[in-house]
N, C-alpha and C positions, 0 to 999 in steps of 0.2 A: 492101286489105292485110288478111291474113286474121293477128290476136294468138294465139296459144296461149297457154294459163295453165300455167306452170313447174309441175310436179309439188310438192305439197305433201307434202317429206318428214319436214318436221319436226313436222307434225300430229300431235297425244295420237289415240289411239285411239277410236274411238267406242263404250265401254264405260263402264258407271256408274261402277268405279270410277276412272278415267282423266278423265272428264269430271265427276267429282265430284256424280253424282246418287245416290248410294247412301244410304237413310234414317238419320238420325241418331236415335240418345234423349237427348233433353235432358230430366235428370227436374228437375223446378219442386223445390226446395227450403223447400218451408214449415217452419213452426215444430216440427209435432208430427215429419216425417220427420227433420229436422236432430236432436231433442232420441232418437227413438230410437238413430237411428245410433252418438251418443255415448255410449247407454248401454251399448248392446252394444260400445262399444271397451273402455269400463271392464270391462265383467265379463270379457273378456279380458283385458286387461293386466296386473291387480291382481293374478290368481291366477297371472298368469307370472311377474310381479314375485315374489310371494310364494316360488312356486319356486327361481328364481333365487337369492335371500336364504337359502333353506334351504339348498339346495346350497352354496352360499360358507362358512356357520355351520359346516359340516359338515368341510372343507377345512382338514386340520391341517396348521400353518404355524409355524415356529422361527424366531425373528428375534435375533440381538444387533448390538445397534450397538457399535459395538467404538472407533469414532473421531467426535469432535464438537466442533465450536468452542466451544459452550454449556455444554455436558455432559462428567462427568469419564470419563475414557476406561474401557475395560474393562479391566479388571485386568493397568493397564500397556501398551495398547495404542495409546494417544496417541503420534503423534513433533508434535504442535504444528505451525510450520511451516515443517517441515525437510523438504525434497524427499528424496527417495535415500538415507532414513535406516539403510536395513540394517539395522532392528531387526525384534526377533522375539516373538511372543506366541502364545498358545494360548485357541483359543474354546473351549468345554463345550457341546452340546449335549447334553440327556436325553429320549429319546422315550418319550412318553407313552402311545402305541398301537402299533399292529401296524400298520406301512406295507409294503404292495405296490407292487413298481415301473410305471412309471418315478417316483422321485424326484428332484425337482430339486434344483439348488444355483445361486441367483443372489448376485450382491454388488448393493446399493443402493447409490446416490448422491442426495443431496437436496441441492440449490441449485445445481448446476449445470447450464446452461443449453446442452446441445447445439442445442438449436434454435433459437439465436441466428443471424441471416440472415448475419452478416460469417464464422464461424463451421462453420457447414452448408455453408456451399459452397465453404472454405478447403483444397481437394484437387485432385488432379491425376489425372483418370482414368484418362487414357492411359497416365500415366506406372507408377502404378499395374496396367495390365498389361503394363508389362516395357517401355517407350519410355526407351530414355536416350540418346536422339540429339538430340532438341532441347529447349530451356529449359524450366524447369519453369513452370507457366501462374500470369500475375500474381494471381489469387486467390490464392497461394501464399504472399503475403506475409503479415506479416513472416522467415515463416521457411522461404523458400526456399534460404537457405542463411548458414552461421555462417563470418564470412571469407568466404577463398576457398572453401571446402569447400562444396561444394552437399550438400543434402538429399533422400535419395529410401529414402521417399518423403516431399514436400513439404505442409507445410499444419499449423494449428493440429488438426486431428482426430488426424492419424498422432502428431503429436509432445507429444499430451499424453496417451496410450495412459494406460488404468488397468492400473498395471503390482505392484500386491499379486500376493501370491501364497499359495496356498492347498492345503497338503496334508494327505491325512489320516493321521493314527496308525492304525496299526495295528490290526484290532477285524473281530468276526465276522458273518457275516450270519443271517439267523433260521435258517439250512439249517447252519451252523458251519460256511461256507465265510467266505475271506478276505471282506473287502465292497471293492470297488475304485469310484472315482469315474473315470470314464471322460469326458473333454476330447475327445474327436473327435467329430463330430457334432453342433455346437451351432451352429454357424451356416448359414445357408440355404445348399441346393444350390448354386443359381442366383448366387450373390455366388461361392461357390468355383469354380464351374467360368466363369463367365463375366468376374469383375469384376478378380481379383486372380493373378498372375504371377508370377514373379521375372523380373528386369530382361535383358533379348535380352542372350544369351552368357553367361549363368550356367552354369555346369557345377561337378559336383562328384562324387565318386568316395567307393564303398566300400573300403577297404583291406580287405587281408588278414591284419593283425593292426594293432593300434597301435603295436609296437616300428618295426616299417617301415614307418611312415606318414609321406612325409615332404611338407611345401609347396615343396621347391627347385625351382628351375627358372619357366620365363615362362609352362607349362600352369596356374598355382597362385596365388590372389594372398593364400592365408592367413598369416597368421607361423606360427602351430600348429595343428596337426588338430584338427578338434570331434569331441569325445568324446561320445555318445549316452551317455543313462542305461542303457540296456541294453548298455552296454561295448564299442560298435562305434566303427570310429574313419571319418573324411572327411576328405578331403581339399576344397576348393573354389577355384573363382576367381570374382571377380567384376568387370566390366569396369572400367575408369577408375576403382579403388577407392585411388588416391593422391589423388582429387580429390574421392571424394566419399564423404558418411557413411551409410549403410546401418542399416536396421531394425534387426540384430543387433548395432549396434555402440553406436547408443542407449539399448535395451533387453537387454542383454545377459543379464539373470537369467529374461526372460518369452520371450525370438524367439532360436533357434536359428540359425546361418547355413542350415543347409540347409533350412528353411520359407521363411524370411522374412517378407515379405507371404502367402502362403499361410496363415500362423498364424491355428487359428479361432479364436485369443483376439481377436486384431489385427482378424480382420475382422468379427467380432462390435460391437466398439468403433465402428468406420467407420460402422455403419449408426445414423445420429444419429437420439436421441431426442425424441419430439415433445412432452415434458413437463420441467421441470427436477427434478424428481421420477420418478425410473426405476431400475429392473431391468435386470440383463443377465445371462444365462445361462453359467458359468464349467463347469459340469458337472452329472451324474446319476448315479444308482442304477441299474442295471437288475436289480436282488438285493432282496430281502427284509430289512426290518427290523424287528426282533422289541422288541417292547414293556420299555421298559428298560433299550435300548444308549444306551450315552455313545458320541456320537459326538465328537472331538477334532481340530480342525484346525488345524496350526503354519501361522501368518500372517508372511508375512516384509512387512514395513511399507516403501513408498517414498512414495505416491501422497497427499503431502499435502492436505488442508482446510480449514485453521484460518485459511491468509490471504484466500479468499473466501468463509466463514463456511458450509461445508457438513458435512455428515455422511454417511459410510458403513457399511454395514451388512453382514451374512450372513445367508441366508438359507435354510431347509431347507423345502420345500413340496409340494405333490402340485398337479397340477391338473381341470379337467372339464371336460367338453365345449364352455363359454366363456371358457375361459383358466383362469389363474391365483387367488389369493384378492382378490378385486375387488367393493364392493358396489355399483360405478359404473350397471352395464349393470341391474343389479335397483334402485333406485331409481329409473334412469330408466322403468323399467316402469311401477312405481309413483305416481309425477309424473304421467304422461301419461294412468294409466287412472284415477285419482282428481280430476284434474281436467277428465275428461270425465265421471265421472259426477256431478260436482258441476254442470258445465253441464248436461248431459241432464237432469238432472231440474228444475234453475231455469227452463232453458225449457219443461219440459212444465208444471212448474205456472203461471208463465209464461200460458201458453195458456189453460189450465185454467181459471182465474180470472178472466184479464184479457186474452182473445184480441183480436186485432188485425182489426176487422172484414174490412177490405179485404187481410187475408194471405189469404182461402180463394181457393181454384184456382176456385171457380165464378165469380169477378169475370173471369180470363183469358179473352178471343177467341182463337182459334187460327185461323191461314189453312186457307182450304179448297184440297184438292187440286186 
């Protein structure tokens, strides 16, 4: 009985690097190459550090804290802690220099804790783009809905929106054009055109004046047309809206009905911070501002503090090539090439003095080929 041997097709190749004969370098790590290497991290790092730390010193940055549980408010800007206060105040900024755009405008938050796990992941994705056919997802709890009224969108992120508000007075730019603070474009592409919807069967209409702009009829499920700031009037419907409570009906002074979740304030918000200490981007400059402008922003106050012992702030800034005004990323430079040169040269003297006889590479055998 004559065996064949089955074709072997699952055999590696017979090539070095397939059969793993290809030469390796393993370099021996002694004392004097280990103590160089270090020093040459440090004479990098320190002088990028130091860079780093320049350029941040250099970054002019406007800060008021305007609201504090500790600290007494700014002039009147305290509501203590009363949600949905509908009170109003006015920040001062005075610039000091000659800023070229883009400048920013973030609001701070300190002690609050988006990156809390129960928290961060208290949302409904789906629902989120535009799903209102089935339940909203049990992360959603506790506030998946008030009553009978369901929530959507659902979850501690959507329904604790920082909902201040923030506009400016009137004032020139370094060119004696108007200076306008411009809200579109602050949140990533990719969140707007992928993440956020309005709810399947939303529809809503431009009229042709606001006198004849009417909700009657079952195409319509608003009581009154929403009136745009630029004096255009909508009409809207929005699906099972006897059952359920919507963005704009929450939020009524910050979300529009015709945005909704679209809102890049709202979705700005969504994306949770990984620090309880944070920034968020409310708008920018893209105008010139000339040395000496008061800049003036009327705060209308809802988004209390005082009862989990946080503070917020406003903030006017420029950035550079590694963000914002941060001395994080340059002390860490710093740290890491100052305590390599502090090693590299403990080990080279180290050696120097009191070498390790059996560390030299001439005590190594090495197999022969």
């Amino acid at each position: 009985v004559v065996v064949s041997n089955p074709l072997k097709e699952r055999e590696p190749r017979d090539t070095s690097l397939y059969q793993q004969r290809i030469r390796a370098w393993n370099p021996v790590l002694d004392t004097k190459w280990v103590a160089i290497t270090m020093i040459c991290i440090g004479i990098i790092f320190v002088p990028v550090g130091y860079t780093i730390v320049s350029s941040v010193d250099e970054l002019p940055q406007y800060e008021i804290i305007y609201d504090s549980h500790d600290n007494a408010p700014y002039q009147g800007c305290g509501i203590g802690d009363v949600a949905l206060a509908n009170k109003s105040c006015s920040l001062t900024f005075t610039v000091d220099q000659d800023l070229e755009p883009p400048i920013f405008v973030h609001y701070r938050v300190e002690g609050f804790n988006q990156n809390q796990r129960a928290y961060a992941i208290s949302r409904d994705d789906e629902q989120l783009l535009g799903d209102v056919i089935r339940s909203a997802k049990k992360e959603c709890k506790p506030l998946r809905e008030i009553g009978d009224t369901a929530l959507n969108p659902c979850g501690l992120i959507a329904n604790t929106l920082f909902y201040d508000t923030f506009t400016l007075q009137p004032v020139k730019d370094a060119n004696g054009e108007e200076l306008k603070m411009i809200e579109e474009g602050i949140a990533w592409q990719s969140d707007i055109d992928w993440k956020f919807k309005q709810p399947s069967g939303f529809n809503y209409e431009q009229c042709d004046s606001c006198d004849a702009c009417s909700c009657e009829g079952d195409d319509w499920s608003c009581d009154t047309p929403y009136k745009a700031p630029n004096g255009t009037c909508f009409r809207y419907f929005y699906p099972e809206d006897d059952t359920t409570r919507y963005l704009y009906e929450t939020y009524p002074n910050v979300i529009n009905p015709i945005e909704g979740v679209t809102n890049e304030h709202f979705i700005v918000w969504m994306r949770v911070a990984a620090l309880p200490d944070f920034r968020k981007l409310y708008g920018y400059f893209n105008q010139p501002i000339k040395k000496g402008t008061r800049l003036v922003f009327d705060v209308s106050l809802n988004w209390e503090v005082t009862s989990w012992r946080g503070n917020k702030a406003l903030i006017i800034s420029k950035s550079y090539i590694f963000g914002g005004k941060n001395y994080s990323l340059g002390r860490f430079y710093y740290i890491v090439g100052f305590v390599s040169l502090g090693l590299g040269v403990a080990f080279l003297l180290k050696q120097i003095f009191r070498p390790r006889k059996l560390g030299d590479r001439e005590y190594l055998v090495f197999k022969e080929d």
